[in-house]
CHARMM-style PDB file with segment names, atoms N, HN, CA, C and O in Angstrom:
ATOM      1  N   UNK     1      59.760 173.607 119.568  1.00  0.00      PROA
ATOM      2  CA  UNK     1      59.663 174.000 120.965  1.00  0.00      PROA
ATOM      3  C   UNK     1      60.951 174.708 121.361  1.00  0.00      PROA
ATOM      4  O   UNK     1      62.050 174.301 120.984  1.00  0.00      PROA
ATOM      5  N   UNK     2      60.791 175.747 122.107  1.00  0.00      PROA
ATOM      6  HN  UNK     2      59.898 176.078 122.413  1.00  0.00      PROA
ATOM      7  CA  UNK     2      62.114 176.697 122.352  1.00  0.00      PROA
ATOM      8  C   UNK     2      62.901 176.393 123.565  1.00  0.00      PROA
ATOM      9  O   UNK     2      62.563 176.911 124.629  1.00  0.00      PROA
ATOM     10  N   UNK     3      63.778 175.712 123.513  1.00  0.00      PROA
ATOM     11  HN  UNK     3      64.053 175.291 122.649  1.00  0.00      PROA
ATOM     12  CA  UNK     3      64.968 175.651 125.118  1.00  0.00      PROA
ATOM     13  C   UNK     3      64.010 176.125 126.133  1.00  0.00      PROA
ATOM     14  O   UNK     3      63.011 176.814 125.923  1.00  0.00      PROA
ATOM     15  N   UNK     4      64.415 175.697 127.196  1.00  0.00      PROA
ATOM     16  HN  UNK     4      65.226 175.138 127.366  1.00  0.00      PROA
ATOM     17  CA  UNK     4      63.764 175.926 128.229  1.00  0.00      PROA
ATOM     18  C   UNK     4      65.369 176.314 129.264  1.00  0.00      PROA
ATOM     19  O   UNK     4      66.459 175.743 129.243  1.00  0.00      PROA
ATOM     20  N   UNK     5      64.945 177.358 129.986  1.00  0.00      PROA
ATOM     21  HN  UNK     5      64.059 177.822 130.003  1.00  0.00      PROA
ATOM     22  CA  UNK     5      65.905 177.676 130.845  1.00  0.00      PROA
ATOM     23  C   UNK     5      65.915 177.678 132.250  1.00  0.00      PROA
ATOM     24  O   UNK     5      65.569 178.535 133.062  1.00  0.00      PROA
ATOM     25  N   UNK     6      66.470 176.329 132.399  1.00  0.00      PROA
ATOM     26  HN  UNK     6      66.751 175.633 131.739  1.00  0.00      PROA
ATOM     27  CA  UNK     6      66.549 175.539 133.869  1.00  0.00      PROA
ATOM     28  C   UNK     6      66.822 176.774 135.528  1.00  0.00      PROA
ATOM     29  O   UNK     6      67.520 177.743 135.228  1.00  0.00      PROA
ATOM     30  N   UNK     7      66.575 176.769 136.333  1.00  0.00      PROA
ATOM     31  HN  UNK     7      66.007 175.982 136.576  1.00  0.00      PROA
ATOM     32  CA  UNK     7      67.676 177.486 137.280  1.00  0.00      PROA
ATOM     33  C   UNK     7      69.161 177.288 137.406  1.00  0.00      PROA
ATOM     34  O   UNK     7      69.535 176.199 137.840  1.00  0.00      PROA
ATOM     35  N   UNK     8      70.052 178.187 137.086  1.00  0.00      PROA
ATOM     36  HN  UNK     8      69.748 179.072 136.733  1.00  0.00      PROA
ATOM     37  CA  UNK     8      71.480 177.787 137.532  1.00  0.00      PROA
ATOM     38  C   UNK     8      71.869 176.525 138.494  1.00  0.00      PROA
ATOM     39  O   UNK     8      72.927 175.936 138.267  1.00  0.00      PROA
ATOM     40  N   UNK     9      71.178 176.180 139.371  1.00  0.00      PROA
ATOM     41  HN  UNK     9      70.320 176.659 139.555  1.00  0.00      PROA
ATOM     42  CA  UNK     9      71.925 175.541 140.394  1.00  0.00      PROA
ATOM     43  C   UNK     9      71.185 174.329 140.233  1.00  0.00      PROA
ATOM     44  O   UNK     9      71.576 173.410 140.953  1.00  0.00      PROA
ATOM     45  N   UNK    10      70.041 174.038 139.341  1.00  0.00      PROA
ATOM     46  HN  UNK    10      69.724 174.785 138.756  1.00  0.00      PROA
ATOM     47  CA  UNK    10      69.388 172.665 138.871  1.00  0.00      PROA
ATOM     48  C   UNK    10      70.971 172.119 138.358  1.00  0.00      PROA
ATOM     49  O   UNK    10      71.982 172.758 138.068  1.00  0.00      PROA
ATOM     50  N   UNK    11      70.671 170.568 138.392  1.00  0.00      PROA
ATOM     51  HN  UNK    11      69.849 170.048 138.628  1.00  0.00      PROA
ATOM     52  CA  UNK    11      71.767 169.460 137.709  1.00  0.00      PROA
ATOM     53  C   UNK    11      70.627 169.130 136.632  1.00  0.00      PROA
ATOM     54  O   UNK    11      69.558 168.553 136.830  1.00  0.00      PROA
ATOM     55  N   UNK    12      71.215 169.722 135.271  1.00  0.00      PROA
ATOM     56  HN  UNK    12      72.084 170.190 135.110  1.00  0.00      PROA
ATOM     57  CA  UNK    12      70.199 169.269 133.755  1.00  0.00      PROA
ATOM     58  C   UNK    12      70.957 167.730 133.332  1.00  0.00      PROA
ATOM     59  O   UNK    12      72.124 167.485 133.027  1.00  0.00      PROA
ATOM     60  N   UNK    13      70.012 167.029 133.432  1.00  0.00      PROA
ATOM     61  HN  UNK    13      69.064 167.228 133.679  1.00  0.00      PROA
ATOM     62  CA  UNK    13      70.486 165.787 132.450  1.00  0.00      PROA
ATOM     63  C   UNK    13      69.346 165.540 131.243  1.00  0.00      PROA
ATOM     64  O   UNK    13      68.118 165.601 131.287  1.00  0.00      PROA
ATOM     65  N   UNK    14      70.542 165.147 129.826  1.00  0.00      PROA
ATOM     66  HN  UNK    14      71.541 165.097 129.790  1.00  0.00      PROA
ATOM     67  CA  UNK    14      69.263 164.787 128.991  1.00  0.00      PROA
ATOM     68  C   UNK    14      68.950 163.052 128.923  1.00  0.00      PROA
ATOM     69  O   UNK    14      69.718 162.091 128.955  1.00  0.00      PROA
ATOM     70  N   UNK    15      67.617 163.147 128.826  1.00  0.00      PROA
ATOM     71  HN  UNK    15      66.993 163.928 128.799  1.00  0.00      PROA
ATOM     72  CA  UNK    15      67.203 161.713 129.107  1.00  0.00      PROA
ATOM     73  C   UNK    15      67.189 160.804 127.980  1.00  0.00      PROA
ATOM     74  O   UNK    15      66.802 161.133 126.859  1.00  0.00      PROA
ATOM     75  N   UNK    16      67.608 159.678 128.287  1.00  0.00      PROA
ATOM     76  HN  UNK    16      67.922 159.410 129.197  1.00  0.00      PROA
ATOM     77  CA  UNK    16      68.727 158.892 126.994  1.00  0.00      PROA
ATOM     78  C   UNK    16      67.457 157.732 126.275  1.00  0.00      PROA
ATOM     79  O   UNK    16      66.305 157.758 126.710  1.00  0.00      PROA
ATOM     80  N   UNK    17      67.815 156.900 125.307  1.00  0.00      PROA
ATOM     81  HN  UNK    17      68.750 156.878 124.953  1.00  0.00      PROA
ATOM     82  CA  UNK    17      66.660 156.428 124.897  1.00  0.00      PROA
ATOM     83  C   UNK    17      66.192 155.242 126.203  1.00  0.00      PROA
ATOM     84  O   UNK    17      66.836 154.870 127.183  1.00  0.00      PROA
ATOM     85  N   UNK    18      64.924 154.896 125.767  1.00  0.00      PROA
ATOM     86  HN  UNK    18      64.400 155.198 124.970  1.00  0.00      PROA
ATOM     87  CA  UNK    18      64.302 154.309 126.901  1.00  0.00      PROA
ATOM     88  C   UNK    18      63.709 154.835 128.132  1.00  0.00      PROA
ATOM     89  O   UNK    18      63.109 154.180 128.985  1.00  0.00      PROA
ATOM     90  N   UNK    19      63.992 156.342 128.124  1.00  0.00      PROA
ATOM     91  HN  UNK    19      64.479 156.874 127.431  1.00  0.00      PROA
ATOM     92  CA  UNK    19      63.904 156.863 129.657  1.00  0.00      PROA
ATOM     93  C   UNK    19      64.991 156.699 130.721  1.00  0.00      PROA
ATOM     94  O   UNK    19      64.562 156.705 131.875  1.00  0.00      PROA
ATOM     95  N   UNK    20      66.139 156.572 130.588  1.00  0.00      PROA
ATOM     96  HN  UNK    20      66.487 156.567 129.650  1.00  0.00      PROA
ATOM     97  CA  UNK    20      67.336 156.478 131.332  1.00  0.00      PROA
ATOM     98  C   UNK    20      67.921 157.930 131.290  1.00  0.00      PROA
ATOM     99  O   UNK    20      67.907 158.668 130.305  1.00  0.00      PROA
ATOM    100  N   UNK    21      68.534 158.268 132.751  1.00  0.00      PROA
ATOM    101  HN  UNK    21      68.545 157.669 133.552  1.00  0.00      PROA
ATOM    102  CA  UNK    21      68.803 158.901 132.883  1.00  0.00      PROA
ATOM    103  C   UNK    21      70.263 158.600 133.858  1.00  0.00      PROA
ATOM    104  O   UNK    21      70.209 157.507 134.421  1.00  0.00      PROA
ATOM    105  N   UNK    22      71.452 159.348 134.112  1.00  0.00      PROA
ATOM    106  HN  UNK    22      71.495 160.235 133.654  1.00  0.00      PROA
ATOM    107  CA  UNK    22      72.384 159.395 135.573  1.00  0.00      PROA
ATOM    108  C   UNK    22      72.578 160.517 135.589  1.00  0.00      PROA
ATOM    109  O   UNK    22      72.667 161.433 134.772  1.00  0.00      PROA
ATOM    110  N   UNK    23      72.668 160.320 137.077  1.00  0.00      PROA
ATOM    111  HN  UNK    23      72.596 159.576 137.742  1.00  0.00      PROA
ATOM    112  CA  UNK    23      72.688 161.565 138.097  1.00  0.00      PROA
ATOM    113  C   UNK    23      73.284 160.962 138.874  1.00  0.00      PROA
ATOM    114  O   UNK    23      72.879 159.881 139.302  1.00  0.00      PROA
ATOM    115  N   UNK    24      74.449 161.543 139.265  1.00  0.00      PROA
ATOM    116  HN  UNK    24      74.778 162.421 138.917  1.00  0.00      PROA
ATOM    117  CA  UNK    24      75.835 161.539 140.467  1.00  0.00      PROA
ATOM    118  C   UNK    24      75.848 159.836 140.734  1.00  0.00      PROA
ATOM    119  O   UNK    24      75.585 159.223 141.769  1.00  0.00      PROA
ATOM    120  N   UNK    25      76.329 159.238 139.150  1.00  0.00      PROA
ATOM    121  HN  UNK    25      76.542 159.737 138.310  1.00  0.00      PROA
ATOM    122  CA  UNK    25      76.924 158.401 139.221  1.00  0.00      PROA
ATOM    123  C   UNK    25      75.240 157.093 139.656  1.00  0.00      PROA
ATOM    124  O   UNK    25      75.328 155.876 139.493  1.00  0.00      PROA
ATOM    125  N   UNK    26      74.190 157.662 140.078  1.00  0.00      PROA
ATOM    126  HN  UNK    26      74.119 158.650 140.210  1.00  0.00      PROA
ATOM    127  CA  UNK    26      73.274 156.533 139.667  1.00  0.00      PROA
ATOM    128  C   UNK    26      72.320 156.257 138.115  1.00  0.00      PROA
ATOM    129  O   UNK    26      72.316 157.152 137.270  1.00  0.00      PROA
ATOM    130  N   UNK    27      71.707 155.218 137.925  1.00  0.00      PROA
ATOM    131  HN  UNK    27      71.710 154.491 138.612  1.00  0.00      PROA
ATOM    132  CA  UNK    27      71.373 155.285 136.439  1.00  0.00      PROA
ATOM    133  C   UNK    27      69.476 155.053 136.970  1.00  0.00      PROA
ATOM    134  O   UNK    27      69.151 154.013 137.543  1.00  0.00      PROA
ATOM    135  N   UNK    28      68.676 155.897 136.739  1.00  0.00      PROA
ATOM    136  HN  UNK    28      68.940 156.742 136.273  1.00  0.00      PROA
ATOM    137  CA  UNK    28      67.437 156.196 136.649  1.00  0.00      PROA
ATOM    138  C   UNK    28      66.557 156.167 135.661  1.00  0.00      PROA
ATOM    139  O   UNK    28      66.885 156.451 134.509  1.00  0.00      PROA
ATOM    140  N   UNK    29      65.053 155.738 136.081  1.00  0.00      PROA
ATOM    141  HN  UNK    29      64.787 155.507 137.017  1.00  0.00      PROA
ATOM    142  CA  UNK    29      64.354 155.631 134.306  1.00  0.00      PROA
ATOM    143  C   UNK    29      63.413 156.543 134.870  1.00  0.00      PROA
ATOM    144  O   UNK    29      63.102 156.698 136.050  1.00  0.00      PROA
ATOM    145  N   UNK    30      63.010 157.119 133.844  1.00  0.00      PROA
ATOM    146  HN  UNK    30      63.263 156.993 132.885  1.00  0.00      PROA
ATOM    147  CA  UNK    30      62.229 158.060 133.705  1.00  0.00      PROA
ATOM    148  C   UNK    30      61.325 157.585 132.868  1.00  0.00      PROA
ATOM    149  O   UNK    30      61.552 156.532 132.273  1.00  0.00      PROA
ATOM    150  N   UNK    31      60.117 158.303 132.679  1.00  0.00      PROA
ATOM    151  HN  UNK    31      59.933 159.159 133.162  1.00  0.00      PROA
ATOM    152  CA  UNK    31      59.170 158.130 131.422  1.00  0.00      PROA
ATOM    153  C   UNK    31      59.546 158.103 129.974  1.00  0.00      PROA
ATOM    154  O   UNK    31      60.068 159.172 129.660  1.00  0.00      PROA
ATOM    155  N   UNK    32      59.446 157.077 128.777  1.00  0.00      PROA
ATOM    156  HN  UNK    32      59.021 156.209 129.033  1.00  0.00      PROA
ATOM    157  CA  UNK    32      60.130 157.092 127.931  1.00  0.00      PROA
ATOM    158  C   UNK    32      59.690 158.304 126.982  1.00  0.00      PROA
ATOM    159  O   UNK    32      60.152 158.424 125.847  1.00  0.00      PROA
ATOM    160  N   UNK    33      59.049 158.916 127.364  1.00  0.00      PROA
ATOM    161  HN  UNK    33      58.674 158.818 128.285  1.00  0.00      PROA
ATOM    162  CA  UNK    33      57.973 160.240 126.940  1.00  0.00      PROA
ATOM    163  C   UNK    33      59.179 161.210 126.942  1.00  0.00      PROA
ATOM    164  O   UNK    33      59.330 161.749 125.845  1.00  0.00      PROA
ATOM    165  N   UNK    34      60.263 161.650 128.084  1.00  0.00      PROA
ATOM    166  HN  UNK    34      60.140 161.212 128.975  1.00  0.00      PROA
ATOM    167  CA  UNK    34      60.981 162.153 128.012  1.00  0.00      PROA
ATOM    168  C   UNK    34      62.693 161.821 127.333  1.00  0.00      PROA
ATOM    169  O   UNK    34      63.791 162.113 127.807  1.00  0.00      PROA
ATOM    170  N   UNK    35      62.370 161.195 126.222  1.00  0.00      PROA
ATOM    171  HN  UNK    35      61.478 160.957 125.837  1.00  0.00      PROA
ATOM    172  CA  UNK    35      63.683 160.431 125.939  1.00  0.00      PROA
ATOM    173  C   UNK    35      64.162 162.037 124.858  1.00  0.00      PROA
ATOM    174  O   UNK    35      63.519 162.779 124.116  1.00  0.00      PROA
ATOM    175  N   UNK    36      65.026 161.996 125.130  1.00  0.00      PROA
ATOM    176  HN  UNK    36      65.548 161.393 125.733  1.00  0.00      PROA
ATOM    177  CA  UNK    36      65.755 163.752 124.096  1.00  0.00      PROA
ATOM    178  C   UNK    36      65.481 164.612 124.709  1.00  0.00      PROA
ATOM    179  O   UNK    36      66.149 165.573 124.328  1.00  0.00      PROA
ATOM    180  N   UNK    37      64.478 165.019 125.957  1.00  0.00      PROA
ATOM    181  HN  UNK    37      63.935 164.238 126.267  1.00  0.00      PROA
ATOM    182  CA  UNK    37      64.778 165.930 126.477  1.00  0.00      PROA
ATOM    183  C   UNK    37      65.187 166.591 127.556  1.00  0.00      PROA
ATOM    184  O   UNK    37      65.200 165.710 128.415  1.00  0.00      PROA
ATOM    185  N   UNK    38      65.530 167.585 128.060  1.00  0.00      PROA
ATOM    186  HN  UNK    38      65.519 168.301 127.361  1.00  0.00      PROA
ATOM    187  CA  UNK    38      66.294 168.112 129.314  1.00  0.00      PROA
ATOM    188  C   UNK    38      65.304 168.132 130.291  1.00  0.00      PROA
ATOM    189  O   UNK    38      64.141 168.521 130.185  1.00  0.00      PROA
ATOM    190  N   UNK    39      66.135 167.476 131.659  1.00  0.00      PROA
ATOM    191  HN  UNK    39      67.079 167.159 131.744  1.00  0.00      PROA
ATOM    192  CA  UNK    39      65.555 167.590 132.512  1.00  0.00      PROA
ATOM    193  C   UNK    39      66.591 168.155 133.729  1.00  0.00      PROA
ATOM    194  O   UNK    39      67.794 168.226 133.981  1.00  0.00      PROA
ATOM    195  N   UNK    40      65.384 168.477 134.253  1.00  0.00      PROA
ATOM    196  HN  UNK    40      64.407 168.419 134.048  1.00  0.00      PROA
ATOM    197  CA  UNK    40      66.289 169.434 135.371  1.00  0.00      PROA
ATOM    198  C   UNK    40      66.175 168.530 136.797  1.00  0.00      PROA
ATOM    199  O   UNK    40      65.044 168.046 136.855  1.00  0.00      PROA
ATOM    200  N   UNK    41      66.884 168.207 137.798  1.00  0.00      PROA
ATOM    201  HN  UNK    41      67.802 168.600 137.751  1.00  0.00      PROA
ATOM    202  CA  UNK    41      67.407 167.486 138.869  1.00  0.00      PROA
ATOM    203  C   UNK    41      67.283 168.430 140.053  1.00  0.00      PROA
ATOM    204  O   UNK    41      68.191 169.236 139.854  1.00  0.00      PROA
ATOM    205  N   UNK    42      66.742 168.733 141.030  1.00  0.00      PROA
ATOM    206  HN  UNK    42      66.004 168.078 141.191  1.00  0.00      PROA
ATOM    207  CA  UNK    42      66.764 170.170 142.354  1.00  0.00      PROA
ATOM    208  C   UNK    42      66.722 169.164 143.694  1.00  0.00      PROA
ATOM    209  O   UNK    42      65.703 168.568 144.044  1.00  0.00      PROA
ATOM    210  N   UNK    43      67.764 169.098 144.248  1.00  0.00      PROA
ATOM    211  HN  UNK    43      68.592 169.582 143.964  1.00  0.00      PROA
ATOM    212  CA  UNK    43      67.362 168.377 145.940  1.00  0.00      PROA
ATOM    213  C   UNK    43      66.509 168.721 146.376  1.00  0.00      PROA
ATOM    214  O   UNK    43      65.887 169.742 146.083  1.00  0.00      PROA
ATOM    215  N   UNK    44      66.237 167.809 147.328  1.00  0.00      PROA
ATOM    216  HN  UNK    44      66.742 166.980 147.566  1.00  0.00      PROA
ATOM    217  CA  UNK    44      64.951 168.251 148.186  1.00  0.00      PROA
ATOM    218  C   UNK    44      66.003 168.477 149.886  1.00  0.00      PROA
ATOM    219  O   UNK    44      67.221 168.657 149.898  1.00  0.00      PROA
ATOM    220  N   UNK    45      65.141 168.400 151.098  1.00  0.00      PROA
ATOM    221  HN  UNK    45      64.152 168.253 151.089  1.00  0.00      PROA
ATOM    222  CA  UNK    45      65.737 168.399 151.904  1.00  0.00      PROA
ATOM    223  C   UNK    45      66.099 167.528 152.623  1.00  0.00      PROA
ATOM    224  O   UNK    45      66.369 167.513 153.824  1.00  0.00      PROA
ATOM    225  N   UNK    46      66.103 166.610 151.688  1.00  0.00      PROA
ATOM    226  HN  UNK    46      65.884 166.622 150.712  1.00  0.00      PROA
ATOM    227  CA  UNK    46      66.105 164.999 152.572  1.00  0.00      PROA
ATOM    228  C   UNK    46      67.719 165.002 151.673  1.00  0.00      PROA
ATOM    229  O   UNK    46      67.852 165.605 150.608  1.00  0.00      PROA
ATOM    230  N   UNK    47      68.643 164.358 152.220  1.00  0.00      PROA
ATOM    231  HN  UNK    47      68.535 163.869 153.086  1.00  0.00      PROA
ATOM    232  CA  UNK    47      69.662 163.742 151.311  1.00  0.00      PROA
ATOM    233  C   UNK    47      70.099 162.827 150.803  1.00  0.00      PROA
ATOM    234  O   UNK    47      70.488 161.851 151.445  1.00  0.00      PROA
ATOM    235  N   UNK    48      70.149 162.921 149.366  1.00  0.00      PROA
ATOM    236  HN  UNK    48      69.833 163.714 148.845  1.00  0.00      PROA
ATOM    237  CA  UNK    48      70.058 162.221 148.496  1.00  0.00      PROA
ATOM    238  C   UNK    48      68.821 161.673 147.691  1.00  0.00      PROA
ATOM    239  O   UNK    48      68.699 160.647 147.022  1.00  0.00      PROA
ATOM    240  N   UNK    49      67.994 162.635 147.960  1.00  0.00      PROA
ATOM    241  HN  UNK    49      68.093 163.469 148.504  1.00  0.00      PROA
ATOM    242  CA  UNK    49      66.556 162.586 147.204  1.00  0.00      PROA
ATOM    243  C   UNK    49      66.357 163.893 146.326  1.00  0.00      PROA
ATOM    244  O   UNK    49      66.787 164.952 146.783  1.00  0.00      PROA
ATOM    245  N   UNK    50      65.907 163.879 145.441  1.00  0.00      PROA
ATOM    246  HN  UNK    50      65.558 163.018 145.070  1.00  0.00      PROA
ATOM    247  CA  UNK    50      65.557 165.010 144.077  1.00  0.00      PROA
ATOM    248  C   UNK    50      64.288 164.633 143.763  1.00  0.00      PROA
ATOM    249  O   UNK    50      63.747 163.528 143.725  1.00  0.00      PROA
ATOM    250  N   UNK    51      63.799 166.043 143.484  1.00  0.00      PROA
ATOM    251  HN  UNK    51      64.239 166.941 143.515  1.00  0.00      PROA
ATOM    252  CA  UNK    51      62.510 166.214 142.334  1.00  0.00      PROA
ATOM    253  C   UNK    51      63.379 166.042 141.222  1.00  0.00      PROA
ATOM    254  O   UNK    51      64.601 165.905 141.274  1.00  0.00      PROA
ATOM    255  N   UNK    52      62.300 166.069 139.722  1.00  0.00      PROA
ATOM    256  HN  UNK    52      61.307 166.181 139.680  1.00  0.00      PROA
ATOM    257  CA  UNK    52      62.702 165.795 138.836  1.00  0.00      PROA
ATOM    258  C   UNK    52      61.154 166.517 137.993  1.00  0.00      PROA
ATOM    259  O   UNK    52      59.942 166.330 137.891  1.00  0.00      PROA
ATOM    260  N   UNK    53      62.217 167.393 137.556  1.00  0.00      PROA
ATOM    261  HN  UNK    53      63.202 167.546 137.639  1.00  0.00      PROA
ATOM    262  CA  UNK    53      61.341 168.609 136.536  1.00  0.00      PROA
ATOM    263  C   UNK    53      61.298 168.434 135.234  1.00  0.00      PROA
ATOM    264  O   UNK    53      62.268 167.825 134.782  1.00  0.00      PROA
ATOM    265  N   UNK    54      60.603 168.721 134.581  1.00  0.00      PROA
ATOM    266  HN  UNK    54      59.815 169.215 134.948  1.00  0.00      PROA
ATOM    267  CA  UNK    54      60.501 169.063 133.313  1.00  0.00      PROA
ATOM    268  C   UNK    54      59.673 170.095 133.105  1.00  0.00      PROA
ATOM    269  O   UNK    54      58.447 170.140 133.205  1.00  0.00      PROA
ATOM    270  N   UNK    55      60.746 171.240 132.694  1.00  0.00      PROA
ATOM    271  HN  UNK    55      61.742 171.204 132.613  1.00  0.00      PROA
ATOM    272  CA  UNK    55      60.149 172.662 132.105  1.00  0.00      PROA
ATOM    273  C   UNK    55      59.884 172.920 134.149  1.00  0.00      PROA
ATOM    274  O   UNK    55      60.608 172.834 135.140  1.00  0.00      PROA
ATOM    275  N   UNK    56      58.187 173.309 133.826  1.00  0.00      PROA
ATOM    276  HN  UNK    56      57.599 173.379 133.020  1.00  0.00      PROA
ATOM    277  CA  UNK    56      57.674 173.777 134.849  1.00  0.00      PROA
ATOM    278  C   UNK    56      56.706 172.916 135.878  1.00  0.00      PROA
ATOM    279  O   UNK    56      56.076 173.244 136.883  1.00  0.00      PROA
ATOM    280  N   UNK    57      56.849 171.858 135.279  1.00  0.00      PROA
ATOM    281  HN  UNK    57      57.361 171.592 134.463  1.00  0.00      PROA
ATOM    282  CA  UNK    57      56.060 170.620 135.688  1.00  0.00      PROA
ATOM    283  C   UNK    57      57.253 169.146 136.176  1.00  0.00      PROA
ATOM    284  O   UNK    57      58.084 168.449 135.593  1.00  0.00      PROA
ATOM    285  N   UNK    58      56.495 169.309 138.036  1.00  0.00      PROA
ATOM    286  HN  UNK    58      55.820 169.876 138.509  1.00  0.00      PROA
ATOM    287  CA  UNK    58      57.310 168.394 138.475  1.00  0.00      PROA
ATOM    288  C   UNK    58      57.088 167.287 138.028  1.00  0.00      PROA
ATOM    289  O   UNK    58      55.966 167.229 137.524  1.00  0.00      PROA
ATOM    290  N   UNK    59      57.988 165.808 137.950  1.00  0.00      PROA
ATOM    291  HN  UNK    59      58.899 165.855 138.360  1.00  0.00      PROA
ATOM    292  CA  UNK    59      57.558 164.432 137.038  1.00  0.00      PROA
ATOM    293  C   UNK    59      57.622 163.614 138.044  1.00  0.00      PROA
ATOM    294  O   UNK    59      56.859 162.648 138.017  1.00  0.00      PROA
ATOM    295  N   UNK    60      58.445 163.761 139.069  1.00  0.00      PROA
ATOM    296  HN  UNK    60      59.065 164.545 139.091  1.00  0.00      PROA
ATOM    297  CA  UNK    60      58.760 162.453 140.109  1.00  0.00      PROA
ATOM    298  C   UNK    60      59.938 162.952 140.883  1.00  0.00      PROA
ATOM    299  O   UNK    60      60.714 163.890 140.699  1.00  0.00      PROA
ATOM    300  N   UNK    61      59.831 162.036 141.806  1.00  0.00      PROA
ATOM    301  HN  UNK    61      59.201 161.274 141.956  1.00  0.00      PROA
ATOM    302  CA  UNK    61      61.001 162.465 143.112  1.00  0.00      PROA
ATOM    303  C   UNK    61      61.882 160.942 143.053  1.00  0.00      PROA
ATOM    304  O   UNK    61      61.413 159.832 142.798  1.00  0.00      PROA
ATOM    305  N   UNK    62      63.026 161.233 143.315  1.00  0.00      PROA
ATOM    306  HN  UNK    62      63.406 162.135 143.522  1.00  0.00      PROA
ATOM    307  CA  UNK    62      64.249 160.475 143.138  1.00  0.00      PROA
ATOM    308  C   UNK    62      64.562 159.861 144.264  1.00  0.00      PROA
ATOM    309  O   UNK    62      64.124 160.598 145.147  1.00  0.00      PROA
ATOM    310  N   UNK    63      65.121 158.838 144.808  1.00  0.00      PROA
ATOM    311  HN  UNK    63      65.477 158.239 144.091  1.00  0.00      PROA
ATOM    312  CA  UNK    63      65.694 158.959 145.893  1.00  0.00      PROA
ATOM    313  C   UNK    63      66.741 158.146 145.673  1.00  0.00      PROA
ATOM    314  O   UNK    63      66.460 157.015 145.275  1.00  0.00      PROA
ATOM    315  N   UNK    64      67.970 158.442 145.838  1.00  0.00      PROA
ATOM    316  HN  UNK    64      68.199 159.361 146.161  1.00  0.00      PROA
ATOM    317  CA  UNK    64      69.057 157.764 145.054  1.00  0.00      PROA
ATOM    318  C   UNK    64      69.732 156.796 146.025  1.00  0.00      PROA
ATOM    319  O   UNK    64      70.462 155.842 145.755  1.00  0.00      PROA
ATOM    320  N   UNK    65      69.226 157.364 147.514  1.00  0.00      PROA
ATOM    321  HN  UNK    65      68.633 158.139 147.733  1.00  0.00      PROA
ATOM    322  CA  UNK    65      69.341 156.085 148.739  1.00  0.00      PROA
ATOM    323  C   UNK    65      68.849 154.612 148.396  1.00  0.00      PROA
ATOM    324  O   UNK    65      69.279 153.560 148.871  1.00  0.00      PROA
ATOM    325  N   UNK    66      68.034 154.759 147.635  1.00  0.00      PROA
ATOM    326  HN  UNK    66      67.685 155.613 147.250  1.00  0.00      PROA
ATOM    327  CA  UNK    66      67.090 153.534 147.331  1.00  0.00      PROA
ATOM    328  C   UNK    66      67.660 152.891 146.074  1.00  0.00      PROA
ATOM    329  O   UNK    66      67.284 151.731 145.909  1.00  0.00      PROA
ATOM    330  N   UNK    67      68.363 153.311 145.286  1.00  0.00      PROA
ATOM    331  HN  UNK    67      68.669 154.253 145.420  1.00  0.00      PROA
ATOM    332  CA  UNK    67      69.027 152.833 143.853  1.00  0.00      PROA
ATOM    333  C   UNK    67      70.232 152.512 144.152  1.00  0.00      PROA
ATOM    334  O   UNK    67      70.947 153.065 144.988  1.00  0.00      PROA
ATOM    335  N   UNK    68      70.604 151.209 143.180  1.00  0.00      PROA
ATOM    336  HN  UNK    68      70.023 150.759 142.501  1.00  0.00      PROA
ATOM    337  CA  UNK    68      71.836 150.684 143.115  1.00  0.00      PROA
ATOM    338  C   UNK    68      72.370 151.509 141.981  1.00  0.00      PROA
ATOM    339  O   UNK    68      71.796 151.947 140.984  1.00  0.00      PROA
ATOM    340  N   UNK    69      73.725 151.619 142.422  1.00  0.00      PROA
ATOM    341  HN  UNK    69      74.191 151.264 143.232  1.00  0.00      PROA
ATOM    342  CA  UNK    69      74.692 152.341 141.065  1.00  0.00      PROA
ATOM    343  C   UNK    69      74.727 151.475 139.835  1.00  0.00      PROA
ATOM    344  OT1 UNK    69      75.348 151.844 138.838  1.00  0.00      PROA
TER     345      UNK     69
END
């Protein structure tokens, strides 16, 4: 499968085993489906909430108000 090329201003994290992920210092699980690969992070307009992309397909929305560090 060939790199995928995020937007500049996405925050890419790659997703660690288990489906773990951090982003600005919180630790997030993701689907363990995505463990090795890049995902891309885009705010929404709420603050401190993100979609959460993969490739071209959104996966879930974040809200990091709601997570302990």
């Amino acid at each position: 499968v060939e790199p995928f090329d995020y937007a500049k201003d996405d925050l890419i994290r790659r997703v660690q085993q288990h489906g773990f992920v951090s982003i600005l210092g919180h630790n997030v699980r993701l689907c363990r489906a995505f463990a090795g690969k890049s995902v891309a992070f885009r705010p929404t307009a709420a603050d401190g909430v993100f979609d959460a992309w993969f490739r071209h397909q959104k996966i879930e929305t974040i809200d990091l108000n709601a997570i302990d560090r």
